[in-house]
MISE-441405 format. One line per 8 residues: their letters; for each residue x, z, y of N, C-alpha, C. Coordinates in steps of 0.1 Angstrom, whole numbers, plus 5000, padded with zeros to 4 digits. Atoms other than C-alpha are relative to their C-alpha. Example, Ala and Ser with C-alpha at 12.3 -4.5 7.8 and 13.67 -1.06 7.14 Angstrom:
<pts>
AS = 5009:5000:4988:5123:5078:4955:5009:5000:5012  4991:5000:4989:5137:5071:4989:4992:5008:5011
</pts>
This chain:
<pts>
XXXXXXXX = 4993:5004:5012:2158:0696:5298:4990:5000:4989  5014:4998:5018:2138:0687:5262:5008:5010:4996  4997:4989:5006:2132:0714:5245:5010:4992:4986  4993:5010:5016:2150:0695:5214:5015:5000:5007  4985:5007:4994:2182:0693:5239:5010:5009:4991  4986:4998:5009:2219:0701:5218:5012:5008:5014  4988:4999:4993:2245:0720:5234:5010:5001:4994  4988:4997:5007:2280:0719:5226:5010:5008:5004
XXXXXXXX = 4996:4986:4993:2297:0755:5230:5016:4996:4987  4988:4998:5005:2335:0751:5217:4999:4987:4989  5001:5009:5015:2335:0735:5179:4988:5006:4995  5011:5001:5006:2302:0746:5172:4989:4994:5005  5016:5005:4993:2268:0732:5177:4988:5008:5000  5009:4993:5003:2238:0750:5188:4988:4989:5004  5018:5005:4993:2198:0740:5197:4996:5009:5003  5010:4992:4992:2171:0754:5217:5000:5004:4991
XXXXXXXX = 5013:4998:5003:2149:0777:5203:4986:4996:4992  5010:5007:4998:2121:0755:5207:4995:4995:4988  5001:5009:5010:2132:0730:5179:4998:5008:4989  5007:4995:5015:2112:0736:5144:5008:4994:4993  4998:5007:5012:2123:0710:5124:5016:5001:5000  4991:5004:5000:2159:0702:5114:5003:4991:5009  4996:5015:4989:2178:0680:5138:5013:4998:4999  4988:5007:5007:2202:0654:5127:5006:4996:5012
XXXXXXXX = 4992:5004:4987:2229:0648:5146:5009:4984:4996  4990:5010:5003:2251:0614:5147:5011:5004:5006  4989:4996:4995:2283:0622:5156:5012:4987:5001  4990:5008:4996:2302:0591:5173:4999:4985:4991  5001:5016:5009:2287:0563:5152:4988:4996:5005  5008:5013:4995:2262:0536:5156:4998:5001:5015  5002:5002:4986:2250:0532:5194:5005:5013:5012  4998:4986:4988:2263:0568:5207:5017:4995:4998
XXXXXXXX = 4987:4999:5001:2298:0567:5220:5008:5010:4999  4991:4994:5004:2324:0584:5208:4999:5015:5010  5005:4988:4994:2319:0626:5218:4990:5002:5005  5015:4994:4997:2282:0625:5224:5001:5001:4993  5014:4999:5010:2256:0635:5202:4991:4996:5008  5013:5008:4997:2224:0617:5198:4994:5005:4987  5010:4997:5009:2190:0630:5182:4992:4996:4994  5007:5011:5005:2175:0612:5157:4988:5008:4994
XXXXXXXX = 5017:5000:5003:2138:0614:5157:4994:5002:5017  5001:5000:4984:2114:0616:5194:5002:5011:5007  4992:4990:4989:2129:0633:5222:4989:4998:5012  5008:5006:4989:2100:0616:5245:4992:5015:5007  5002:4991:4997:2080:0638:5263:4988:5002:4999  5013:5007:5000:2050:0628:5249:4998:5008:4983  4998:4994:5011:2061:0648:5215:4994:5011:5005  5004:4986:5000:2041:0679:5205:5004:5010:4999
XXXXXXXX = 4990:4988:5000:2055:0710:5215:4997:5005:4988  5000:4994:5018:2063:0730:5182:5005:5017:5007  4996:4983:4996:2059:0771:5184:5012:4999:5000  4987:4998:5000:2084:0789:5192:5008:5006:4985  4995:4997:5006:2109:0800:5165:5002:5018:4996  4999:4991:4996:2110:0838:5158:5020:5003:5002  4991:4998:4988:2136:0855:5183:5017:5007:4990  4986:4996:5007:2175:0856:5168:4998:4987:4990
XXXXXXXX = 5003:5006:5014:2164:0825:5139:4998:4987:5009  5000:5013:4996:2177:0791:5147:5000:4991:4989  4998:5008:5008:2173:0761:5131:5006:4994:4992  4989:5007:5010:2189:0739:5103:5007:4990:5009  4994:5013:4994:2216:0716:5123:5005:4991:4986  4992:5015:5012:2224:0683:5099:5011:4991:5013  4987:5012:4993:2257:0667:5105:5004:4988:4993  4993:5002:5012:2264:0640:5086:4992:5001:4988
XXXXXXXX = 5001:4997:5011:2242:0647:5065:5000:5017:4989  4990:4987:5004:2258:0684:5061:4989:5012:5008  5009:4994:4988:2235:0715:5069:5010:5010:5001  4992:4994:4996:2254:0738:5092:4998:5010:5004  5000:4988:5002:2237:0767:5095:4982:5000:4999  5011:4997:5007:2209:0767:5073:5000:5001:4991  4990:4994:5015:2204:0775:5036:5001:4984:4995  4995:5009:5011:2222:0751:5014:4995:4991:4990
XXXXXXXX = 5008:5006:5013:2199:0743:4984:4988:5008:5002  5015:4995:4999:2164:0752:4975:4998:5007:4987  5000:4978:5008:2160:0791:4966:4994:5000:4988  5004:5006:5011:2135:0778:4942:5002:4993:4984  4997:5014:5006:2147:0750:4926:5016:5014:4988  4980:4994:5005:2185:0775:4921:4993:5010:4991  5005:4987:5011:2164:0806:4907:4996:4994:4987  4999:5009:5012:2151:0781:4881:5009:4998:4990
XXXXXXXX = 4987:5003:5007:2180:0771:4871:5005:5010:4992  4995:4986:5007:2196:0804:4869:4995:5008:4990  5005:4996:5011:2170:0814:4849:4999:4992:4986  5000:5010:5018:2172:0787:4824:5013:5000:4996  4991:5008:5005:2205:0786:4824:5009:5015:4992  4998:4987:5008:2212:0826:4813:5001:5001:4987  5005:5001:5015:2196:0823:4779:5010:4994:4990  4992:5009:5003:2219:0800:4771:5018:5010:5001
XXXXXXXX = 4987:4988:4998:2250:0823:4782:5000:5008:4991  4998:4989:5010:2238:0848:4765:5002:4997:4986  4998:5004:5010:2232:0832:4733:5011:4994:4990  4987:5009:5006:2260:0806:4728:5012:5011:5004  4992:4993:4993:2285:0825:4752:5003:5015:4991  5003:4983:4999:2277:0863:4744:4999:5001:4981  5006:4994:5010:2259:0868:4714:5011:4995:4987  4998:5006:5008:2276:0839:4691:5015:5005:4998
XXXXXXXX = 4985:4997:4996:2311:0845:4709:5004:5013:4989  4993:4985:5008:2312:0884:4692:4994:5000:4984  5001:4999:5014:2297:0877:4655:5012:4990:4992  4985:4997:5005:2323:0875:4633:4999:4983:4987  5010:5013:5005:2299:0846:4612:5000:4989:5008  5002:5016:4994:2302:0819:4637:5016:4996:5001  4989:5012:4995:2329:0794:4647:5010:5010:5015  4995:5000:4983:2357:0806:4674:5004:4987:5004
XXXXXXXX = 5000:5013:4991:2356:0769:4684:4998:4989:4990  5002:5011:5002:2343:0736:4674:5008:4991:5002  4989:5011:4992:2374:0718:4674:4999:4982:5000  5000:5011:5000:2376:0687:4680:5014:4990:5008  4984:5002:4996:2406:0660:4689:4997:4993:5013  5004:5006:4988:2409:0650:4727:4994:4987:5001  5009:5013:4999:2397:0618:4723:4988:5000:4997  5014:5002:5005:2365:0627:4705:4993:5008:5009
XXXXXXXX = 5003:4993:4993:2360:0654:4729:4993:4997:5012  5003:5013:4990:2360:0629:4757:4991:4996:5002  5013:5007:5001:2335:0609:4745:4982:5011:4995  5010:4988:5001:2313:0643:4735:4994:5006:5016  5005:4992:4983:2316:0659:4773:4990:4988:5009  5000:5010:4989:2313:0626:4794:5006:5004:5010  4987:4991:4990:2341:0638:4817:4997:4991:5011  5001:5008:4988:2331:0607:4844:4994:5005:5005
XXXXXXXX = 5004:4994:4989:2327:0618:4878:4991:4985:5010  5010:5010:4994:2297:0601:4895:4997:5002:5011  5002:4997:4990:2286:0596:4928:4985:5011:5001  5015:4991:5002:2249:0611:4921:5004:5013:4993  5000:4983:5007:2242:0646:4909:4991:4997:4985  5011:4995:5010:2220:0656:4878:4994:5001:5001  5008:4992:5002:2191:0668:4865:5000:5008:4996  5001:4987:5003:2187:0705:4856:5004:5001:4982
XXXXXXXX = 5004:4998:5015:2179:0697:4821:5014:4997:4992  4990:5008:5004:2211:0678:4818:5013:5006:5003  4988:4988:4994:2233:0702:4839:4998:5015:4987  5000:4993:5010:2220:0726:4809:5005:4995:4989  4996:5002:5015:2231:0711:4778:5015:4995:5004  4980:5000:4999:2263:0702:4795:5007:5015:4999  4997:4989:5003:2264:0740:4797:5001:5004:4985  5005:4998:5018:2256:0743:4757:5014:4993:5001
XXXXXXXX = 4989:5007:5009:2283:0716:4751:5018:5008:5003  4988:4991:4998:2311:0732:4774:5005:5016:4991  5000:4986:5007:2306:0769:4753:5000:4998:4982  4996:5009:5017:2302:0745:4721:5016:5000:4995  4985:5006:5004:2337:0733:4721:5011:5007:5008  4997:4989:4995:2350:0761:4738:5011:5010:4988  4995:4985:5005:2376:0789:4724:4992:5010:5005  5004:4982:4996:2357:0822:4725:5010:5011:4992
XXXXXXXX = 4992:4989:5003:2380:0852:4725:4995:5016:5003  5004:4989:4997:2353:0875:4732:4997:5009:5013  5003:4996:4983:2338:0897:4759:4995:5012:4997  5006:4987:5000:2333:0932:4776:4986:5001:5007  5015:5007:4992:2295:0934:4788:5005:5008:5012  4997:5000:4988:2313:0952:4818:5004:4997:5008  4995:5008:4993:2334:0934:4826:4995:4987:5005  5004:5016:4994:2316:0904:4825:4987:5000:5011
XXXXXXXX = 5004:4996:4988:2289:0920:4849:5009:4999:5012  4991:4998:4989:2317:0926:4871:5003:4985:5006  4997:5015:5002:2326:0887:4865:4991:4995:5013  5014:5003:4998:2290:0882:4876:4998:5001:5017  4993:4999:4984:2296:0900:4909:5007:4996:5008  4991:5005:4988:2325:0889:4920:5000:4987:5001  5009:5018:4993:2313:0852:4918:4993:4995:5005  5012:5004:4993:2281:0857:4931:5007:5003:5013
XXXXXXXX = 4993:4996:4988:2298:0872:4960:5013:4989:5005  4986:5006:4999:2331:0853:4960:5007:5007:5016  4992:4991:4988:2351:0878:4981:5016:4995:5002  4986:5006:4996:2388:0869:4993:5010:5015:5002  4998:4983:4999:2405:0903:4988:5018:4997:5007  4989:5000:4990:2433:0897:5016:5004:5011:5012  5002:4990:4987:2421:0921:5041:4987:5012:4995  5013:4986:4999:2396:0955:5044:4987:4988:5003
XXXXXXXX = 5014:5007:4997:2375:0930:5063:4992:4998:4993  5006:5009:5010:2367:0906:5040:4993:5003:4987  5001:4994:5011:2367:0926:5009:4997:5015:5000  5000:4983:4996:2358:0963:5018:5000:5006:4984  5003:4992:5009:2346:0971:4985:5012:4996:4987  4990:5008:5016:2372:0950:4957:5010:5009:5007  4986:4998:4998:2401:0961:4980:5000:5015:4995  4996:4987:5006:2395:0998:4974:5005:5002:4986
XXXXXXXX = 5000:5004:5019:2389:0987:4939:5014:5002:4996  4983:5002:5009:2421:0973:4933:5015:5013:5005  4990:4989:5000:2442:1005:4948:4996:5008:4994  5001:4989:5008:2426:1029:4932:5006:4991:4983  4997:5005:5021:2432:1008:4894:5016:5001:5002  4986:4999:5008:2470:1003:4902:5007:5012:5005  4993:4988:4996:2473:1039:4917:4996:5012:4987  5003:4995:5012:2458:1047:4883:5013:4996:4993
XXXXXXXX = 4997:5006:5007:2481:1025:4865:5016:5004:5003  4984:4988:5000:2514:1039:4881:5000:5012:4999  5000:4990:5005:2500:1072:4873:5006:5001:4979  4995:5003:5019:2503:1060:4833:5009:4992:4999  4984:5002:5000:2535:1043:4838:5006:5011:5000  4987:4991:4998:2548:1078:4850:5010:5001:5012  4988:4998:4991:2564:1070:4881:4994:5008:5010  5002:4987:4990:2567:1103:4901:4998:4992:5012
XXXXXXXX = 4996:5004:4989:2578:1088:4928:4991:4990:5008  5010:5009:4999:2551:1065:4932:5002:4984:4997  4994:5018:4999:2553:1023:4937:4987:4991:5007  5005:5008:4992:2531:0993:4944:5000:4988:4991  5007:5010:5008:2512:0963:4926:4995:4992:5007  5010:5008:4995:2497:0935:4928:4992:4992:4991  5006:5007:5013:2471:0915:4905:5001:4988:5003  4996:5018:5001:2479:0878:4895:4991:4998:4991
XXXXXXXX = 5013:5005:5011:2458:0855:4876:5008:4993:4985  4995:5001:5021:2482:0853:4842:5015:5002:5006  4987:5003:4998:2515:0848:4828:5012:4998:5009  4992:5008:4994:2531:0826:4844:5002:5007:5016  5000:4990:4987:2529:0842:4879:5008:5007:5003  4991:4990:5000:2535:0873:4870:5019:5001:4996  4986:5000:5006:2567:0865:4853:5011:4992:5015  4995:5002:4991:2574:0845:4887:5000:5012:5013
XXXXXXXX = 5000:4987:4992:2567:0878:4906:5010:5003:4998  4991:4987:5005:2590:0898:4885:5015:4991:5007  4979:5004:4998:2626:0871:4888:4995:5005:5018  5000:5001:4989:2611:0869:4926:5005:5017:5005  4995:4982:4992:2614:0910:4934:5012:5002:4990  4983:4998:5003:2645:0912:4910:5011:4996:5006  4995:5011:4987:2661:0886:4932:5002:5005:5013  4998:4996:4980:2654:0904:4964:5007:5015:4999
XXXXXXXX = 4992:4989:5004:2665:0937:4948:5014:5002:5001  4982:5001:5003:2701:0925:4942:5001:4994:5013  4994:5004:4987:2699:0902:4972:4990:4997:5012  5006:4999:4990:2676:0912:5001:5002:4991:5009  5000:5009:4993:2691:0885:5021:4997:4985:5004  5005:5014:5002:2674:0858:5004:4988:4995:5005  5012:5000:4995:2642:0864:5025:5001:4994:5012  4996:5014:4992:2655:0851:5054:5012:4993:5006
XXXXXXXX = 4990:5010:5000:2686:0833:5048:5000:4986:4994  5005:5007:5007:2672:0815:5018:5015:5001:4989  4990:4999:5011:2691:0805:4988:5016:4995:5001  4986:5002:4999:2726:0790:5004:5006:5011:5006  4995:4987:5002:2733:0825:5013:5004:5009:4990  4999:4990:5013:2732:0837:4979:5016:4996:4993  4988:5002:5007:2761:0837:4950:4990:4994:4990  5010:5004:5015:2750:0819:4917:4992:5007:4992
XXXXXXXX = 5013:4987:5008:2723:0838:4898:5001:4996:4985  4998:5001:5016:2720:0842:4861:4987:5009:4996  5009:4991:5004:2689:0852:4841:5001:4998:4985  5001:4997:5016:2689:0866:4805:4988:5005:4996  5012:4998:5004:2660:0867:4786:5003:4995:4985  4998:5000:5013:2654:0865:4747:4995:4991:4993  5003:5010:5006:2645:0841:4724:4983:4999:5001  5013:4995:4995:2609:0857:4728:4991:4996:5008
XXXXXXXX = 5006:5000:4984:2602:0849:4761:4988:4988:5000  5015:5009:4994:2572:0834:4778:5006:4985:5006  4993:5018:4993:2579:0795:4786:4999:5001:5018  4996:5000:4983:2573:0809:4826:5013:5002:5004  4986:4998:4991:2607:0821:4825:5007:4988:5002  4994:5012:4994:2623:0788:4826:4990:4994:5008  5007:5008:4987:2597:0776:4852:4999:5006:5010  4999:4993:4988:2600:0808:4875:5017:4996:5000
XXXXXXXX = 4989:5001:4994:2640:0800:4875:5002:4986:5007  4998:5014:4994:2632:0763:4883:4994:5001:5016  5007:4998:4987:2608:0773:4908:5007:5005:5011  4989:4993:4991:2629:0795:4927:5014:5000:5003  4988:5006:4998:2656:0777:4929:5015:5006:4993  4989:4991:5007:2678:0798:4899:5004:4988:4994  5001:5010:5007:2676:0764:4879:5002:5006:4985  5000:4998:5015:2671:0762:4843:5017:5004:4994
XXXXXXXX = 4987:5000:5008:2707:0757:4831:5003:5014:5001  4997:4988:4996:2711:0791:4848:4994:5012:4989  5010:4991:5010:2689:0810:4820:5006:5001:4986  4993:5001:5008:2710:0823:4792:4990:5007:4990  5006:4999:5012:2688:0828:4758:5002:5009:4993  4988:4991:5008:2698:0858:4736:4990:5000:4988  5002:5003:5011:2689:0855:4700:4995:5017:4999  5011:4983:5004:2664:0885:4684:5001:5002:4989
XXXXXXXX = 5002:5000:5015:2659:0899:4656:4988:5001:4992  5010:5003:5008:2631:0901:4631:4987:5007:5008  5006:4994:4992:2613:0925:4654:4994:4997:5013  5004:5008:4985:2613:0904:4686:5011:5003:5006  4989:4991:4991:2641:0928:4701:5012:4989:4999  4989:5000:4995:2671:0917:4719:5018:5003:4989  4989:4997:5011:2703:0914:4694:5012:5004:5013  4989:4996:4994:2729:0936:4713:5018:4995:5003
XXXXXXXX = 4987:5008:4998:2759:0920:4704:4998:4983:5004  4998:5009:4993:2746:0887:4714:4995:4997:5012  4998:4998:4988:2736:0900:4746:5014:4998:5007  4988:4995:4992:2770:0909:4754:5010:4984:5002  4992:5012:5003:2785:0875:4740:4991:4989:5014  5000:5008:4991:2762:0856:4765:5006:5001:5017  4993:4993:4993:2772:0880:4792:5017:4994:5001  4987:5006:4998:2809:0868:4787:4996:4985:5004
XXXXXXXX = 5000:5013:4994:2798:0833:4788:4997:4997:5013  5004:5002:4982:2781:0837:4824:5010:5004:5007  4989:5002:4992:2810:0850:4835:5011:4993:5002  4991:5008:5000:2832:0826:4823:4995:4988:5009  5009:5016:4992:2808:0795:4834:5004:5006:5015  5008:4997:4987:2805:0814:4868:5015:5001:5007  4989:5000:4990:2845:0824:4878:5016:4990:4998  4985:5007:5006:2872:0812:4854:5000:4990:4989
XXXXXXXX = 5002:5014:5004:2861:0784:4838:5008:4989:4996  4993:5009:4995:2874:0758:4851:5018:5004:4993  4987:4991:5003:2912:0780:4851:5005:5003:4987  4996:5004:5012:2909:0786:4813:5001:4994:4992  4998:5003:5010:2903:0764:4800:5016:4986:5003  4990:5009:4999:2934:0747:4813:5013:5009:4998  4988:4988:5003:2955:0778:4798:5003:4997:4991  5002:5002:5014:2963:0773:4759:5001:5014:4997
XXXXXXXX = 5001:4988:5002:2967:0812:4759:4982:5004:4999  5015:4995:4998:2929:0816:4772:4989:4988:4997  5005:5004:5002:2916:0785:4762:4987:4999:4986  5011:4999:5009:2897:0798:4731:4988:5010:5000  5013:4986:5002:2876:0823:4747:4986:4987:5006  5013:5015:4998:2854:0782:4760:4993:4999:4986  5005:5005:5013:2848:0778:4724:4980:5001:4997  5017:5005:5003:2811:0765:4718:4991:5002:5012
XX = 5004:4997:4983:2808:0769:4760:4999:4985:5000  4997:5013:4998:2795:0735:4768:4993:4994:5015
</pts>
C-alpha cells in the first residue's frame, strides 16, 4: 500500500505516518464515485519518500478545503494581530471607557451608522489593518458603561478558552467556580436551609426562570403533563416591571392577557389596595364572570372589567 494511502475508521479520517505534506481529500465529486476518497497530488511510486513524521504527530487532513486535524490559522500571522489589536482595547475600550472627560458614545442615527460600519457581509475576508480600524470604529460608536480590570481578565479567559460549563468534564475549573459563587451568594441571602442557582446571561431569562419554577411550585405536574393539565394561571406584577415579564408569560404558555398590572407608587412599590382590587378581578375573569354579570344584584362588581 502507498505510503500516502487514507483509511477510513468510522466518521473520521486518518493517514499513514509516512505522509509530510497535507493531503486533500475530494469527497464524492469530480471523477471519484460517490464514498471513495481520492488524493490529490502523486501517489505514483516514483514520488520521493518523505521522512518519517515524529511518533504520535499526524498530519493536516484538508476536506473540502477544511483542515481537520491540524492548526487552523497561522500562529504567526494571529500573534500579530493580537498584538496590534490590544493597544487599541486598551486605549479606546479601557482607558477612554473610565475617564469621566470622554464621550459614553458617539451617537449616531441607524442610518448613518450603517454607512460608517459597512455592515455588508462578503465572501472574502480582510486585511489585518482593516479588521483593526473596524475594531476602533465598533468601540467608537459603542456605549461604554465601564469595566473591572478583573473581571475583564477573567472575560479574557473564558474566551480564550471557550469552556461549555455543562458537565465536570468539560469545564473542571468554571464549574467549581460557579458553586462555590452561588454557595456564597445563598450564604448572603441567609437561607439556612440552603438552595440552588443557576447563572443566565440577563434579564429576560432570568425573569423566564423565575415564572418557570413558580409555575412548577404551585403545579409540579406541568413537567410532564404539559399545560392542558393545568387550571388558568394569573401573574401579577407592577407597573415597574421588566418588559420580560410579558414575554416569559407569552413564552410559557400563561399568555399576555393573563398578566394583571398593579399600579405603584412614587417609590416603585406595589400600591396595596390596588393589589387586592386586581386580585378580585382575576377571580372574577377566572370563575364567575360570565354568571355575574347576568345578575343585576352582582352585576356591578364587572365594572371597568373588560
Amino acid at each position: 500500500m502507498s505510503p500516502r494511502a487514507l483509511y477510513l475508521v468510522g466518521s473520521g479520517v486518518t493517514c499513514s505516518r509516512a505522509a509530510q505534506r497535507p493531503v486533500l481529500l475530494k469527497m464524492g465529486s469530480g471523477e471519484s464515485r460517490p464514498g471513495k476518497v481520492s488524493l490529490c497530488g502523486d501517489t505514483s511510486s516514483k514520488a520521493p519518500a518523505s521522512p518519517a513524521e515524529p511518533k504520535g504527530k499526524r498530519p493536516p487532513v484538508l476536506v473540502d478545503g477544511v483542515t481537520l486535524n491540524g492548526p487552523t490559522l497561522d500562529i504567526r500571522e494571529a500573534e500579530s494581530f493580537l498584538r496590534d489589536a490590544m493597544p487599541i482595547i486598551m486605549e479606546e475600550a479601557i482607558w477612554k471607557a473610565t475617564d469621566v472627560k470622554e464621550k459614553v458614545c458617539e451617537w449616531r442615527s441607524p442610518e448613518q451608522l450603517k454607512d460608517l460600519l459597512d455592515l455588508e457581509l462578503r465572501e472574502g475576508g480582510e486585511a489585518h489593518p482593516q479588521i483593526l480600524q473596524r475594531c476602533r470604529d465598533a468601540i467608537r460608536y459603542s456605549v461604554k458603561t465601564g469595566m473591572d480590570p478583573y473581571s475583564l481578565v477573567g472575560r479574557f479567559i473564558t474566551e480564550a478558552i471557550n469552556p461549555s460549563l455543562y458537565t465536570y468534564e468539560v469545564a473542571p475549573v468554571f464549574l467549581l467556580t460557579e458553586e462555590a459563587v452561588l454557595k456564597k451568594m445563598i450564604e448572603i441571602i441567609g437561607w439556612q436551609e440552603g438552595g440552588d442557582g443557576i447563572f443566565s446571561p440577563g434579564g429576560s431569562v432570568s425573569n423566564m426562570y423565575a415564572v418557570n419554577v413558580a409555575r412548577y411550585h404551585h403545579c409540579p405536574d406541568v413537567k410532564e403533563l404539559g399545560l392542558s393539565a393545568l387550571p388558568r394561571l394569573v401573574m401579577f406584577t407592577s407597573q415597574e416591571c421588566h418588559y420580560s415579564v410579558a414575554k416569559a408569560a407569552a413564552f410559557l404558555g400563561i399568555g399576555t392577557n393573563n398578566v394583571y398590572v398593579i399600579p405603584s407608587d412614587k417609590r416603585g412599590k406595589m400600591i396595596p389596595a390596588e393589589f387586592e382590587k386586581q386580585v378580585q378581578r382575576a377571580k372574577y375573569e377566572a370563575c364567575w364572570g360570565g354568571g355575574a354579570l347576568m345578575s343585576k344584584k352582582h352585576r356591578y362588581l364587572l365594572q371597568g372589567i373588560h
